[in-house]
N, C-alpha and C positions, 0 to 999 in steps of 0.2 A: 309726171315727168318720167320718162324713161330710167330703166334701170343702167347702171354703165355710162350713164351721159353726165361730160363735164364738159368747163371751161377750154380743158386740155386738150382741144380742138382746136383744128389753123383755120376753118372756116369759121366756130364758133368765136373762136378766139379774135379775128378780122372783125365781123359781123356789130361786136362789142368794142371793140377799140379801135376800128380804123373809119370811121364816120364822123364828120366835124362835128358834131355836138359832143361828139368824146372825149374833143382833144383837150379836154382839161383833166382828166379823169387819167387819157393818155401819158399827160407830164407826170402827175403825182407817181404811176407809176413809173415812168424811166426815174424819176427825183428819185425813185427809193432803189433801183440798180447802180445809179449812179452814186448815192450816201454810200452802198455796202464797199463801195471802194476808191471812198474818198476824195471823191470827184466833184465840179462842181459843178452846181445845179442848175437847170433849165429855168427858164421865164416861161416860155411858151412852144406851142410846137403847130404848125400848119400841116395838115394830111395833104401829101404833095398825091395819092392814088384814092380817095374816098370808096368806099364800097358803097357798089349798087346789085343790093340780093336777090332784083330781079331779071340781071345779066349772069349773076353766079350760079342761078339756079341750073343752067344748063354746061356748066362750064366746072364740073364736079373735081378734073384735075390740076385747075389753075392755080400758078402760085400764090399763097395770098399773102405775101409780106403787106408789110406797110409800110411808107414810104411817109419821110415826113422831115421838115428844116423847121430849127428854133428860132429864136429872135437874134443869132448871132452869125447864124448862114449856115451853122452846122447840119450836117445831113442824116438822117437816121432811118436804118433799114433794121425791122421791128420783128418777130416773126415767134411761132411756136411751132417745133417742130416734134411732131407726137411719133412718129418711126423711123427707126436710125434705118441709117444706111452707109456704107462703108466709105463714101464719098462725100460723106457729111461734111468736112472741114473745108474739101476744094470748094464745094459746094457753096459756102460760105464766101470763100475768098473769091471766088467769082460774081456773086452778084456785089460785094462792095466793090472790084473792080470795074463792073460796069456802070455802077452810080458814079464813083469815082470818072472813068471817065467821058460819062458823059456833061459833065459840067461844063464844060471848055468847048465852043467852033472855032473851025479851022481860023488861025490866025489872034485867037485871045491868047494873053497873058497870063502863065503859070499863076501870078498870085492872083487872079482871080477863083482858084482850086479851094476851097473850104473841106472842113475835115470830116470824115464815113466813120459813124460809129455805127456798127450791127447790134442788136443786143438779141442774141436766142434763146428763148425760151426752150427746153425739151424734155420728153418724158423716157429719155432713157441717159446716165449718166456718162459726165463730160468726158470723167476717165474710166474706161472700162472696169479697172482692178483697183479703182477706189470710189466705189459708190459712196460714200461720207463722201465726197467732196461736192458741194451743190452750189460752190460759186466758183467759178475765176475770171480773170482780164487777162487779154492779148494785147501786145503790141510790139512795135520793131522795137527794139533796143543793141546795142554794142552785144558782143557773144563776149570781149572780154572787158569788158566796165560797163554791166545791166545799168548802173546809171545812168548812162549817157543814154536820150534816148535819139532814135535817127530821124523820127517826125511825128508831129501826134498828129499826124491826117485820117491814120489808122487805128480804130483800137476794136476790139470785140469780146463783148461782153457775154458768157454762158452761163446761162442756170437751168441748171436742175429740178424739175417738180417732181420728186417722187411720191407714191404712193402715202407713206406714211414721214411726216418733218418731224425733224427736230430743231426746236429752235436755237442750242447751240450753235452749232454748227454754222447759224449766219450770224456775220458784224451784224445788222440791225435789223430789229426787232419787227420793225414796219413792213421791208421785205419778205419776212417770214410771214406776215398778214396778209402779205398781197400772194404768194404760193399758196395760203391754203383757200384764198378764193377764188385760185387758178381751178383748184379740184374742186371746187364746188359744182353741182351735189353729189355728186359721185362715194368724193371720202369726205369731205366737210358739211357737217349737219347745215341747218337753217337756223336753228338755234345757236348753235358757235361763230356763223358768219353774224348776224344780229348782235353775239357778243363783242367781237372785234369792232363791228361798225360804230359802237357807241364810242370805242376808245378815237377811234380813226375818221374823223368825218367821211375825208376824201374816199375811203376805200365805201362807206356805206353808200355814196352817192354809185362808185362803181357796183355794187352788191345790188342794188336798186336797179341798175340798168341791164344787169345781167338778168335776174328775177325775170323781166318784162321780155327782153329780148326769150330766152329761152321757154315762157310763156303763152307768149305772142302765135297762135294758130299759122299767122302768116309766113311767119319762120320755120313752119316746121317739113316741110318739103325739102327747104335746101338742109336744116340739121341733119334728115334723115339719110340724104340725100351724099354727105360725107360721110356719116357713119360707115353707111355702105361703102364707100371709097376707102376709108380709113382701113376697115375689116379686111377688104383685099390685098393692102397695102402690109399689114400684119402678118398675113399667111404668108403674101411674099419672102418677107426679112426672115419671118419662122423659115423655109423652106432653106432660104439661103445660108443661113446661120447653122443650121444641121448639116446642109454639106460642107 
């Protein structure tokens, strides 16, 4: 396996979680974004964009969210994003506006609108000047009574994988499971992911399909195939960021 190669890929990352035989593997992980903040939990989730990697293979700058609705009509736009960019947040807010509204043809009824949760993945932190922070939640609320909230149509979830966890720093513990088999193999042995997996079913069943996927002869065209994309993507933000 390549040196430098992890999960922390938006195509790797897609390739393992956005295919319907994932989508259980899929839940357990939003279940464990959704526990670190108290939220409640998924039944099930339908891949509403499935990936097919032998359409991606030529299509190296597509975006690869994943797009997916639970058993309750909720809508969840999925994603890792491995290089910032200074645009990251609109960025964000626009593709949940456009799920948002595309739910609705001309002449339906507002409450047929169900609620856009994002949840980002990324490998560079949420707040610039506080790398310790590797969780929060967005949402509209009141500027003066945060309690009051103004709709939960919206919420968006970020997290942080950096290089090296600590597992303080997250409410739960499971979460922090599922980040370091984000970095797997990169910064997470095969012997520490094997550890984890005995405590965690769910995550060993993901552990196992990551294994195979990254593996797989067949896959390794399009893995290479972002790497390269990713790398120029890199130099870009280095170039920008020094000016």
């Amino acid at each position: 396996m390549s040196k430098g190669l992890s999960l922390c890929d938006d195509g790797i990352f897609r390739g393992i979680f956005g295919n319907e035989k994932s989508a259980p593997i899929l839940v357990n992980l939003v279940n464990a974004v959704l526990k670190n903040s108290n939220d409640p939990q998924i039944q099930s989730l339908e891949i509403q964009n499935p990936i097919q990697l032998k359409d991606q293979l030529l299509q190296k700058e597509t975006i690869l969210d994943i797009k997916a609705k639970d058993d309750q009509g909720q809508l969840f736009n999925i994603e890792l994003q491995a290089c910032y960019h200074v645009n990251f947040r609109e960025r964000v807010l626009y593709y949940i506006a456009k799920v948002y509204s595309k739910e609705l043809l001309e002449g339906d009824d507002y409450s047929k609108l169900q609620p856009v949760i994002s949840i980002v993945f990324t490998k560079f932190p949420i707040r610039p000047n506080h790398p310790e922070i590797l969780f929060d939640t967005f949402e509209l609320r009141s500027k003066f009574d945060p309690d009051q909230i103004y709709t939960n149509h919206i919420k968006i979830y970020c997290i942080y994988v950096p290089d090296q966890l600590d597992e303080v720093l997250l409410q739960n513990p499971e979460l922090y499971c599922w980040l370091k088999l984000l970095n797997y193999p990169d910064k997470t042995s095969e012997a520490e992911m094997e550890q984890i997996a005995a405590t965690y079913p769910q995550i060993e069943e993901a552990f196992e399909t990551a294994k195979e996927f990254l593996e797989n002869p067949a896959n390794q065209e399009f893995i290479e195939g972002r790497r390269k994309f990713q790398m120029v993507q890199r130099a870009i933000t280095n170039t920008n960021l020094e000016e």
